[in-house]
PASEBA-1860 file (N, C-alpha, C; in nm, 3 decimals):
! residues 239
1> XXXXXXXX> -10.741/-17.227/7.356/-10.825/-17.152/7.449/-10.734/-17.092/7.552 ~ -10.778/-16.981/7.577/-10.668/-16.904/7.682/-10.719/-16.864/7.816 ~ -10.652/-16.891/7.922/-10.686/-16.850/8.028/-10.671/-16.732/8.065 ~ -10.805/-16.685/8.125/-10.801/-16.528/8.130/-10.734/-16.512/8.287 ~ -10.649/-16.391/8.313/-10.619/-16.385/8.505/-10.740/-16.256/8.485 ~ -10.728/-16.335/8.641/-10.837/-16.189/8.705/-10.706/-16.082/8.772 ~ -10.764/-15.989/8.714/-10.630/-15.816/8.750/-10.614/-15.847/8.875 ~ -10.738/-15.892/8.960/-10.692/-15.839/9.139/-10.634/-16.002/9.173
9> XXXXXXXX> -10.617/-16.082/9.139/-10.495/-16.223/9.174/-10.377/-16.178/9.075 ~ -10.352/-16.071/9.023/-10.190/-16.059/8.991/-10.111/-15.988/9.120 ~ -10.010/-16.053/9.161/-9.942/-15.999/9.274/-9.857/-15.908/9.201 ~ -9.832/-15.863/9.103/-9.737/-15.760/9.070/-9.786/-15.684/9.081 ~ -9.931/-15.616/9.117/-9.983/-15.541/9.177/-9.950/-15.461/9.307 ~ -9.920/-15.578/9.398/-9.901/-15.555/9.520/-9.761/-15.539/9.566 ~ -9.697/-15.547/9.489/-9.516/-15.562/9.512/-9.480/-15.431/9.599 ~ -9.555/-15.311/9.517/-9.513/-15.197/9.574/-9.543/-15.191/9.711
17> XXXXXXXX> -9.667/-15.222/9.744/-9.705/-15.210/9.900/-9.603/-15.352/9.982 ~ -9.606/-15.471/9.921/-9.477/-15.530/10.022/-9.385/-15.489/10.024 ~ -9.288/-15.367/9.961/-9.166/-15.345/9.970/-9.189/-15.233/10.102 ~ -9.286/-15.150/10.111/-9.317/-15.086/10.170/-9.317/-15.118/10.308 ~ -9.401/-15.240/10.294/-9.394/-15.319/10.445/-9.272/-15.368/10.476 ~ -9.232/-15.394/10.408/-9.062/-15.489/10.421/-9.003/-15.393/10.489 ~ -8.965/-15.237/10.424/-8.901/-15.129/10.459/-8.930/-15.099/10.625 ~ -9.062/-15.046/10.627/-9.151/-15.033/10.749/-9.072/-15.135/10.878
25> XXXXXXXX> -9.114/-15.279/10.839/-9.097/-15.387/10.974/-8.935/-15.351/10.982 ~ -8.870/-15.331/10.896/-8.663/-15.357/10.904/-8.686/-15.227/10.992 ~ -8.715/-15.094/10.942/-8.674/-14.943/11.004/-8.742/-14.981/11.171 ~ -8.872/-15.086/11.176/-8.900/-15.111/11.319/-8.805/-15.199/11.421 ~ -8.769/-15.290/11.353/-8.685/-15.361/11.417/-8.548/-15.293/11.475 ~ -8.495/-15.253/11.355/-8.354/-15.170/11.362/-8.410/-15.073/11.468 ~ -8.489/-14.974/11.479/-8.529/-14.876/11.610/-8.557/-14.937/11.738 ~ -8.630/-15.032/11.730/-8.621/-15.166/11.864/-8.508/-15.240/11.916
33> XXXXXXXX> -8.453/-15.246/11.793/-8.277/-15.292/11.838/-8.206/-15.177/11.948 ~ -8.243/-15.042/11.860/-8.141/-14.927/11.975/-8.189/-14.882/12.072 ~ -8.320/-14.892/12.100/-8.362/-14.851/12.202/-8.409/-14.929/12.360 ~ -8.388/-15.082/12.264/-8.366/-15.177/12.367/-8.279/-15.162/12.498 ~ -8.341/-15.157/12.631/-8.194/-15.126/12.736/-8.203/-15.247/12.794 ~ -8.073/-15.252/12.856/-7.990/-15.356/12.970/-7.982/-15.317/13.083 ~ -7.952/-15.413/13.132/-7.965/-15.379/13.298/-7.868/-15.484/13.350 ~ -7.792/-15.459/13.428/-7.674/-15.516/13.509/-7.707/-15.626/13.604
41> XXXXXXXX> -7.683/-15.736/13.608/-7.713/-15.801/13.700/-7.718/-15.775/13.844 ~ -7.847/-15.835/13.909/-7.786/-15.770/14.052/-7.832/-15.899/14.139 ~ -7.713/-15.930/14.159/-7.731/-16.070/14.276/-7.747/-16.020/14.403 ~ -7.794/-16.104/14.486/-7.880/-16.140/14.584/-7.758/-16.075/14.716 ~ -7.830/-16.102/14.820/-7.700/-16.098/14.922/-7.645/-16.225/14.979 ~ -7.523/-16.253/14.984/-7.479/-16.383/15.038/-7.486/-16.386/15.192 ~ -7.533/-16.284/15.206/-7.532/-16.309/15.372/-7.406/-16.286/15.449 ~ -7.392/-16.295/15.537/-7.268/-16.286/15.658/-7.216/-16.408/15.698
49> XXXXXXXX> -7.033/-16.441/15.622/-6.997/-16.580/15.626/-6.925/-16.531/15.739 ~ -6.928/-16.621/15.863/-6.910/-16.645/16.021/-6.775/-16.779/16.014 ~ -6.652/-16.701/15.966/-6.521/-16.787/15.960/-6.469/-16.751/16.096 ~ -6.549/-16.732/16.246/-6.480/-16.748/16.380/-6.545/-16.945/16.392 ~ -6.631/-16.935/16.341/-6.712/-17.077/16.370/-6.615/-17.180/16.296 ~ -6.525/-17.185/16.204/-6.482/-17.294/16.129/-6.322/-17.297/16.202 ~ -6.287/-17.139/16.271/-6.133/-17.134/16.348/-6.126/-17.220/16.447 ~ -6.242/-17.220/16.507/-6.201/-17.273/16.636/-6.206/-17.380/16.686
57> XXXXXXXX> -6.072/-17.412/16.720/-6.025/-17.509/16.804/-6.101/-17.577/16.895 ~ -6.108/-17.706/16.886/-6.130/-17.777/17.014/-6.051/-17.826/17.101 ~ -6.089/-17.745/17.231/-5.936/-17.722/17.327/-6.029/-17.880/17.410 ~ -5.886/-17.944/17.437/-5.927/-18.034/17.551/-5.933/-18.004/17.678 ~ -6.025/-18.071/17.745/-6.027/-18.061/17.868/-5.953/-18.120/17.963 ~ -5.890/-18.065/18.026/-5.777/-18.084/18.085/-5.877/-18.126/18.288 ~ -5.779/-18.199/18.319/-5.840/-18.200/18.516/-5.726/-18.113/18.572 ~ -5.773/-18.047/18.672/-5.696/-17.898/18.762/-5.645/-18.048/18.817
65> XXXXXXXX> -5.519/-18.020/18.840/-5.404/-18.108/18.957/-5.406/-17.966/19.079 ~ -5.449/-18.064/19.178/-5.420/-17.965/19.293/-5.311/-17.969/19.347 ~ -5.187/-17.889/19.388/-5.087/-17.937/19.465/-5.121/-17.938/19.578 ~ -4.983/-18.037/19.589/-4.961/-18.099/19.762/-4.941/-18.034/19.845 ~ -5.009/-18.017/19.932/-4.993/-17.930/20.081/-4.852/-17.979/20.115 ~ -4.758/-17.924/20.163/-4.662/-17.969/20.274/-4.690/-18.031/20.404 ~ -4.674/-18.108/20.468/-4.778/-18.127/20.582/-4.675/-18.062/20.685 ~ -4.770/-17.952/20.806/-4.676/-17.894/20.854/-4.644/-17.951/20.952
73> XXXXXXXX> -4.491/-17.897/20.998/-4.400/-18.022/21.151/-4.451/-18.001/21.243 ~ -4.490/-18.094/21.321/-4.503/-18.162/21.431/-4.455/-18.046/21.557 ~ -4.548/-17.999/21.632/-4.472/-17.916/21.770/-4.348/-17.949/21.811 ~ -4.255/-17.851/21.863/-4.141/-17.931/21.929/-4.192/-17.979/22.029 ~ -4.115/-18.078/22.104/-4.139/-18.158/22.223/-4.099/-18.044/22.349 ~ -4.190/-18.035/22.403/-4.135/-17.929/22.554/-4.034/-17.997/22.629 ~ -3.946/-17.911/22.660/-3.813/-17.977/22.758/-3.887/-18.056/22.910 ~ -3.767/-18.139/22.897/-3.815/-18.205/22.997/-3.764/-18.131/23.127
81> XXXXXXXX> -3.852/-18.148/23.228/-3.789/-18.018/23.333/-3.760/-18.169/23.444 ~ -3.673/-18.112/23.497/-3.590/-18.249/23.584/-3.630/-18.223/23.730 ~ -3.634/-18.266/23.807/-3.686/-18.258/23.930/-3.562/-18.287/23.990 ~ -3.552/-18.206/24.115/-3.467/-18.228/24.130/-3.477/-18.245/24.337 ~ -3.453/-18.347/24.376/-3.511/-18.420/24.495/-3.425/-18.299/24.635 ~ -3.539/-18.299/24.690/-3.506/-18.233/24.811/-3.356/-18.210/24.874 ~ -3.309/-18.336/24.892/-3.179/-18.368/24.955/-3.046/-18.291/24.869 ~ -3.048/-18.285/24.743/-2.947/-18.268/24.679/-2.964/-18.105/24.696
89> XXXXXXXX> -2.846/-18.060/24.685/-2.784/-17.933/24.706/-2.776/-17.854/24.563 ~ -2.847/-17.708/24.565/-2.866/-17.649/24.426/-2.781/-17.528/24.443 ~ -2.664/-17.469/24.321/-2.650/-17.422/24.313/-2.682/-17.277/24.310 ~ -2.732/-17.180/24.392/-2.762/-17.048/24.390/-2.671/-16.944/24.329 ~ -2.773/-16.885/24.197/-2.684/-16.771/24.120/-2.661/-16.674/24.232 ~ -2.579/-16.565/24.259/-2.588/-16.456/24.343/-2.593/-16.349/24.280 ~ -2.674/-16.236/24.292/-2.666/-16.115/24.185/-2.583/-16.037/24.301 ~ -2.494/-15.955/24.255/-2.448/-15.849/24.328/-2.513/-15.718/24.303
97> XXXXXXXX> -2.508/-15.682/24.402/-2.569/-15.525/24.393/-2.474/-15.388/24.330 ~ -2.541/-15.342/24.239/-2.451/-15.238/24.178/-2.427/-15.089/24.244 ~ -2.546/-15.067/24.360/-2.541/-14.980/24.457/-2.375/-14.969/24.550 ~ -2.321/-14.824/24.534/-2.254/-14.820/24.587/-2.246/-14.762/24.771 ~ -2.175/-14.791/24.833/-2.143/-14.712/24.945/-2.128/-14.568/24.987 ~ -2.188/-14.529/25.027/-2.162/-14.350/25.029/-2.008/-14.378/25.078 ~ -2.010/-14.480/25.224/-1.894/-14.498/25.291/-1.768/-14.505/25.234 ~ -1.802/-14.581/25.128/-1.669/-14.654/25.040/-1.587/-14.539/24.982
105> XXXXXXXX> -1.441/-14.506/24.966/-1.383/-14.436/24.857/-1.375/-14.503/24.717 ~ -1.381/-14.408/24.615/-1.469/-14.450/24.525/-1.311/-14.377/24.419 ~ -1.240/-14.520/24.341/-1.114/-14.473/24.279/-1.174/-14.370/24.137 ~ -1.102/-14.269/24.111/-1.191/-14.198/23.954/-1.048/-14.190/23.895 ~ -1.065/-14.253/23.776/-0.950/-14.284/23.699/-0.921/-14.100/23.625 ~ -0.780/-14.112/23.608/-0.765/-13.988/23.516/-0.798/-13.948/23.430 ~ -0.852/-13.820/23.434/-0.923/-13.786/23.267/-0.831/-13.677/23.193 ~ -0.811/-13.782/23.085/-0.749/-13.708/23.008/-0.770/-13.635/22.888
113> XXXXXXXX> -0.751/-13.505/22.885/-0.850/-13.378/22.787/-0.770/-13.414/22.665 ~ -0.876/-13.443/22.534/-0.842/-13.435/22.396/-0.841/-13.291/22.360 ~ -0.722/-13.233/22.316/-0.753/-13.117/22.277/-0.701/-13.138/22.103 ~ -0.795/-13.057/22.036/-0.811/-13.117/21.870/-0.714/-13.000/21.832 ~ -0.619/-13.046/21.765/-0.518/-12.988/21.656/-0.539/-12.872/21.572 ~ -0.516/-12.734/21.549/-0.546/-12.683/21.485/-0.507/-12.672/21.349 ~ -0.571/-12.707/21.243/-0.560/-12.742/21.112/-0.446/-12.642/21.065 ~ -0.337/-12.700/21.019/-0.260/-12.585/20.965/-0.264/-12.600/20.813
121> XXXXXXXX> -0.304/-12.502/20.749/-0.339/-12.492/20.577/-0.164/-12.443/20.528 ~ -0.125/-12.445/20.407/-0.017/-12.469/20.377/-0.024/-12.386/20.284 ~ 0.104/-12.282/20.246/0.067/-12.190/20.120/0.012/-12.214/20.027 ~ -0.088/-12.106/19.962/-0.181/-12.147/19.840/-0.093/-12.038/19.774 ~ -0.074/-12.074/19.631/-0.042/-12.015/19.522/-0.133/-11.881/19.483 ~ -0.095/-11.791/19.430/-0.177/-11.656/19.423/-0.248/-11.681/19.292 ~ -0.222/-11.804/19.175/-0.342/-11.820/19.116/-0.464/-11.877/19.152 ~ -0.446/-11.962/19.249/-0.562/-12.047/19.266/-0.636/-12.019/19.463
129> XXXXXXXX> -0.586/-11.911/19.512/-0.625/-11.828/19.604/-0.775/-11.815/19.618 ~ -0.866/-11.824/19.747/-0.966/-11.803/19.726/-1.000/-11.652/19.746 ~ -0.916/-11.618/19.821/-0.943/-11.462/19.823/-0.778/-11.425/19.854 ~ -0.742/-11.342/19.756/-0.586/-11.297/19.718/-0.570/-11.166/19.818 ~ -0.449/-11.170/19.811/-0.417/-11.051/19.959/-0.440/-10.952/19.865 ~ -0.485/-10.824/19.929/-0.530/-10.697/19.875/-0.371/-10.574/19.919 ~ -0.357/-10.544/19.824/-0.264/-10.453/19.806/-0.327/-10.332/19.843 ~ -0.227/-10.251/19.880/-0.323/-10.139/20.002/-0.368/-10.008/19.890
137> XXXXXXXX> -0.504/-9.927/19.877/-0.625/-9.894/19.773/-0.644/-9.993/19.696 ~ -0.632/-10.118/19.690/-0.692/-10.174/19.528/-0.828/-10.181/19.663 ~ -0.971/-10.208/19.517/-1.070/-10.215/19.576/-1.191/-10.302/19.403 ~ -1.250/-10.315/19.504/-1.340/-10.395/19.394/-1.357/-10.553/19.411 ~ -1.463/-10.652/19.328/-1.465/-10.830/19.350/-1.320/-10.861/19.325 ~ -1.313/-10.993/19.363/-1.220/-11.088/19.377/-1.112/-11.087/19.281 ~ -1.215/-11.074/19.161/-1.140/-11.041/18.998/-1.042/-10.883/18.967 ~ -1.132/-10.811/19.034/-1.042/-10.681/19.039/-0.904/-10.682/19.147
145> XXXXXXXX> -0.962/-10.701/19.232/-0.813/-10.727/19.345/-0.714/-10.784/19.290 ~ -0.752/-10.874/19.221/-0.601/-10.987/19.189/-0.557/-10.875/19.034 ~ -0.631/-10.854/18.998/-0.568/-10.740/18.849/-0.519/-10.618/18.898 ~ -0.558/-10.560/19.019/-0.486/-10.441/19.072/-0.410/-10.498/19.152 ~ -0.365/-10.608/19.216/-0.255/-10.630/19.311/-0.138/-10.667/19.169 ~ -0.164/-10.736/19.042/0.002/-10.711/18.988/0.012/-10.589/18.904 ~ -0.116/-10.485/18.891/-0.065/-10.386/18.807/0.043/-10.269/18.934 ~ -0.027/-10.300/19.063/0.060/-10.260/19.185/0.229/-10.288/19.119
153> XXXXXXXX> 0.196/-10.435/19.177/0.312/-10.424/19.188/0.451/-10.457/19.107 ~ 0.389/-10.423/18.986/0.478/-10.399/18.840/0.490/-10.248/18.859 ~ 0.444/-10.210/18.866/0.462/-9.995/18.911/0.573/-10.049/18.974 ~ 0.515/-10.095/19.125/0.671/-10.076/19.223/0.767/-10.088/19.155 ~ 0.807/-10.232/19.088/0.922/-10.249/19.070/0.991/-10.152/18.962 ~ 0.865/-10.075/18.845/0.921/-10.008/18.789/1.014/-9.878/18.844 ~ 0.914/-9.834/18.930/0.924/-9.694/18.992/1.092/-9.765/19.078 ~ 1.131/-9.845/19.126/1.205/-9.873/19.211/1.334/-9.923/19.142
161> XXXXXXXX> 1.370/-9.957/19.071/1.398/-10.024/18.964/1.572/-9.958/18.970 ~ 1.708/-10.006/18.975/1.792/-9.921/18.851/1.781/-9.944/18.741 ~ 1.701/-9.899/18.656/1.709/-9.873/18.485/1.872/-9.878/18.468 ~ 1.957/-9.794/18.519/2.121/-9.762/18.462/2.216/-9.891/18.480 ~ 2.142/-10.006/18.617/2.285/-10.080/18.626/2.307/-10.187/18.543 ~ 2.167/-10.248/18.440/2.246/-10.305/18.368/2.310/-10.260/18.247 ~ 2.309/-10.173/18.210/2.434/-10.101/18.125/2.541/-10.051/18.209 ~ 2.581/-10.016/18.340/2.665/-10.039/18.385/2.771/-10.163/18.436
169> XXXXXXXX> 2.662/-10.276/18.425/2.744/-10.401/18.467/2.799/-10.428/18.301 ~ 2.755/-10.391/18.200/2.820/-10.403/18.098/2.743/-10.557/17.992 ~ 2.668/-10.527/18.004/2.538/-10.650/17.956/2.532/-10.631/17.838 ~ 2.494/-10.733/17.726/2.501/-10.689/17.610/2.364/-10.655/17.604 ~ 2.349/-10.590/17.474/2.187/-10.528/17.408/2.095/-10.622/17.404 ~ 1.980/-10.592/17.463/1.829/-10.710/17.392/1.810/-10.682/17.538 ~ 1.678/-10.789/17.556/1.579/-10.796/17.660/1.653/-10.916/17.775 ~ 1.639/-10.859/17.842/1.677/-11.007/17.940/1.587/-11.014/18.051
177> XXXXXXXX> 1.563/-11.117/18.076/1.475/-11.182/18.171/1.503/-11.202/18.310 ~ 1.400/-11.161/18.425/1.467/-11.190/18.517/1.320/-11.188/18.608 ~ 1.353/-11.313/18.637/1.223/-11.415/18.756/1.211/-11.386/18.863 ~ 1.105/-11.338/18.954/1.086/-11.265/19.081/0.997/-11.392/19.163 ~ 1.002/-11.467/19.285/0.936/-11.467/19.383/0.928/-11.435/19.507 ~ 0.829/-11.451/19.539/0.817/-11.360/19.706/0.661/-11.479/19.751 ~ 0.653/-11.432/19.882/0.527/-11.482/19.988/0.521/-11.324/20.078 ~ 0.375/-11.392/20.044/0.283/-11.264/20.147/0.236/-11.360/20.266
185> XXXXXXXX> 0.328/-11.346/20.376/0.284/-11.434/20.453/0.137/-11.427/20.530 ~ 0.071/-11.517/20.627/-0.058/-11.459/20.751/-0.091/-11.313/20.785 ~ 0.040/-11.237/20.784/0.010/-11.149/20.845/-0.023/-11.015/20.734 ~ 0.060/-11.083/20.642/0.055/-10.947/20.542/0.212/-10.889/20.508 ~ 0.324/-10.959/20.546/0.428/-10.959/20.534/0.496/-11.004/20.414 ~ 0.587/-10.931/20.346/0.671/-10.975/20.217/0.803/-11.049/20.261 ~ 0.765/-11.212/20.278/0.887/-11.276/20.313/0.952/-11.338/20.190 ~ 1.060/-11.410/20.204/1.117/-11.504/20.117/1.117/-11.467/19.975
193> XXXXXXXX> 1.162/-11.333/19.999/1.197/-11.270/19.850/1.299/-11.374/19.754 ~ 1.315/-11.390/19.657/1.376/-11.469/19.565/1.395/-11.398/19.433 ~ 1.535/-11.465/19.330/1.542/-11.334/19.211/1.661/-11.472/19.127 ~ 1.598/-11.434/19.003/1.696/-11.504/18.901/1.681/-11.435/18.796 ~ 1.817/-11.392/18.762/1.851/-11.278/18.648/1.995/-11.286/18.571 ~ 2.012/-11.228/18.509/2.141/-11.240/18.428/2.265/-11.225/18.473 ~ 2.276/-11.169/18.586/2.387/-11.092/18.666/2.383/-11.087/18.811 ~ 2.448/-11.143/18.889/2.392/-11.162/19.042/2.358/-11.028/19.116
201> XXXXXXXX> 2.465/-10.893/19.004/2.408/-10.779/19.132/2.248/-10.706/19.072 ~ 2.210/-10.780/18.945/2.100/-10.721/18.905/2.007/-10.856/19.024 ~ 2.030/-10.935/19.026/1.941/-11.053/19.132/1.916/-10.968/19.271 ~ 2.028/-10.931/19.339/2.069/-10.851/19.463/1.967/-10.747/19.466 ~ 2.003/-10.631/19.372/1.903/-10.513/19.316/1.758/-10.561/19.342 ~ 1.716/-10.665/19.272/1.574/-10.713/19.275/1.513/-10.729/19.388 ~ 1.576/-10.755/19.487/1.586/-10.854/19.616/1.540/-10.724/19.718 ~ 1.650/-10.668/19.675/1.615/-10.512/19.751/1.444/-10.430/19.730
209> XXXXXXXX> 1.484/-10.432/19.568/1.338/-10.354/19.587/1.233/-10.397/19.608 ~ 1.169/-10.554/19.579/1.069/-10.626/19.629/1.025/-10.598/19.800 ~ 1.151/-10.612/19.864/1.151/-10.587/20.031/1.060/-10.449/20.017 ~ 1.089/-10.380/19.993/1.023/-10.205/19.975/0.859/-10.230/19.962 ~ 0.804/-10.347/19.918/0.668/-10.354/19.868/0.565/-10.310/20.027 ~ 0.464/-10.237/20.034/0.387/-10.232/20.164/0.348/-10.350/20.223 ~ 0.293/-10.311/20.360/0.253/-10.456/20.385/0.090/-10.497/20.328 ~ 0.049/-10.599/20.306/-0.130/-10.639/20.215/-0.172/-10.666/20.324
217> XXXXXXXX> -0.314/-10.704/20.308/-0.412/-10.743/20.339/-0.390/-10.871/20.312 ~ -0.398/-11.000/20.411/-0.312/-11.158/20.402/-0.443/-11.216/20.282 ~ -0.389/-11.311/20.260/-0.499/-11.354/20.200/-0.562/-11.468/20.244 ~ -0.662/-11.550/20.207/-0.770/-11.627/20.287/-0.797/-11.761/20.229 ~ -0.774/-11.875/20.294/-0.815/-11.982/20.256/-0.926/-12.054/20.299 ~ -1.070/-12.087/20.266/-1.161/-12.131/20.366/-1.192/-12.032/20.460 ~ -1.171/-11.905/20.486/-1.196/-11.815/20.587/-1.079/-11.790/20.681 ~ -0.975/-11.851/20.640/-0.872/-11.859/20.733/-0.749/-11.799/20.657
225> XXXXXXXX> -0.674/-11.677/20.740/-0.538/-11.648/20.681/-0.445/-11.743/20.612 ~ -0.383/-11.708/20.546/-0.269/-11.838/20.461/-0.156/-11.723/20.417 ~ -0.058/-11.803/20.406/0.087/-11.723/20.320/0.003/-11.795/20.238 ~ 0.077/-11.651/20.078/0.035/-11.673/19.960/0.210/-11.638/19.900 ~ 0.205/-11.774/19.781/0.338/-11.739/19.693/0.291/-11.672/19.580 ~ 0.407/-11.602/19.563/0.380/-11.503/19.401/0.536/-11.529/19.318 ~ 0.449/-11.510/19.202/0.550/-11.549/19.133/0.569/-11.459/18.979 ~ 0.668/-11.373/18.984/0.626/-11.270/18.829/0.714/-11.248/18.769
233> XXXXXXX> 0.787/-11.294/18.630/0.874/-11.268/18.503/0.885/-11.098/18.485 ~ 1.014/-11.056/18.491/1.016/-10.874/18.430/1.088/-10.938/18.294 ~ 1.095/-10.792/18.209/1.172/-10.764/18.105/1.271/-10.660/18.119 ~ 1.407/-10.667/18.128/1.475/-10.556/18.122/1.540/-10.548/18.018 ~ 1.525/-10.419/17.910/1.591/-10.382/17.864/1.680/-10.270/17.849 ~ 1.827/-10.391/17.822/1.945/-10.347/17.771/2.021/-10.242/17.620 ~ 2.040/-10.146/17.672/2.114/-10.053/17.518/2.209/-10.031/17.491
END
């Protein structure tokens, strides 16, 4: 005898529709999986931690020491004033009087007058001159005077000059040198001519014509006249 199935209790019927569902719930899940979101934790606030409260020290209390007054000294003792008994005899200061006598002759010692020295300044050198003697037309500052007083008086000596005697004293050829000083004294005077040269009558010569120079304008130290020294190298040349 055979058992009959009833068609609608065969599940191979239904296979197709569970695969269907199977498919369905996975494609739901898997889409629920990606669309699932997160969110970041977000903690609370901790509040405001107060680390002056855990620093601080417990200072001891200390007691104020007052200092010691000095205690101040004692008044001096007032002098003892001495008495001094009727009978005994006291010395009396006497003041003299500083009032004199019309009557009296009256000695007046000698007076003797300081009279103050007059500073005597001592030749200044014609470089370091505060104001250089002026050679008679130069004109212009301080700086010009002293450049026209030696172009002066290099002329003179040229213009004055024998050019011929040292080839007459018989000198050999080349340049020779020969050293000139002089002072322009207070007044404006050419004193203390001086000469060093190769040949004593070319020295002589020199001596001469320097004297010939005019008299200057003195020159000034502090506001005050002074002799001024000068001092000037020539070249003579010999042929």
């Amino acid at each position: 005898m055979e058992i009959k199935k009833n068609p609608k209790s065969n599940l191979e019927n239904y296979s197709k529709i569970f695969l269907q569902i199977g498919l369905v719930l996975a494609l739901f899940v898997t889409y629920a999986a990606i669309e699932k979101k997160t969110y970041d934790k977000i903690i609370g606030d901790l509040g405001v931690v107060n680390m002056n409260a855990e620093m601080e020290e417990e200072i001891p209390i200390t007691e104020r020491v007052e200092p010691v007054k000095p205690k101040t000294p004692p008044p001096p003792t007032p002098e003892k004033i001495e008495v001094v008994e009727d009978e005994k005899e006291v010395e009396e200061t006497v003041i003299e009087s500083t009032e004199t006598d019309e009557t009296e002759a009256v000695e007046v010692e000698e007076i003797v007058e300081i009279v103050e020295e007059e500073e005597v300044v001592e030749d200044v050198n014609f470089m370091i001159i505060e104001d250089s003697p002026v050679f008679p037309g130069c004109k212009g500052n301080k700086s010009q005077l002293k450049d026209c007083f030696n172009k002066k008086v290099q002329k003179h000596f040229s213009r004055k000059f024998d050019v011929d005697l040292p080839n007459e004293l018989g000198l050999s050829p080349g340049k020779k040198r020969v050293f000139i000083g002089f002072k322009i004294d207070n007044k404006g005077n050419i004193v203390n001519v001086r000469a060093r040269g190769p040949h004593p009558k070319i020295e002589q010569e020199v001596i001469k014509v320097m004297k010939l120079l005019p008299k200057m304008k003195p020159g000034r130290q502090r506001g005050k006249p002074v002799g001024v020294s000068y001092n000037i190298p020539f070249s003579l040349l010999v042929e």
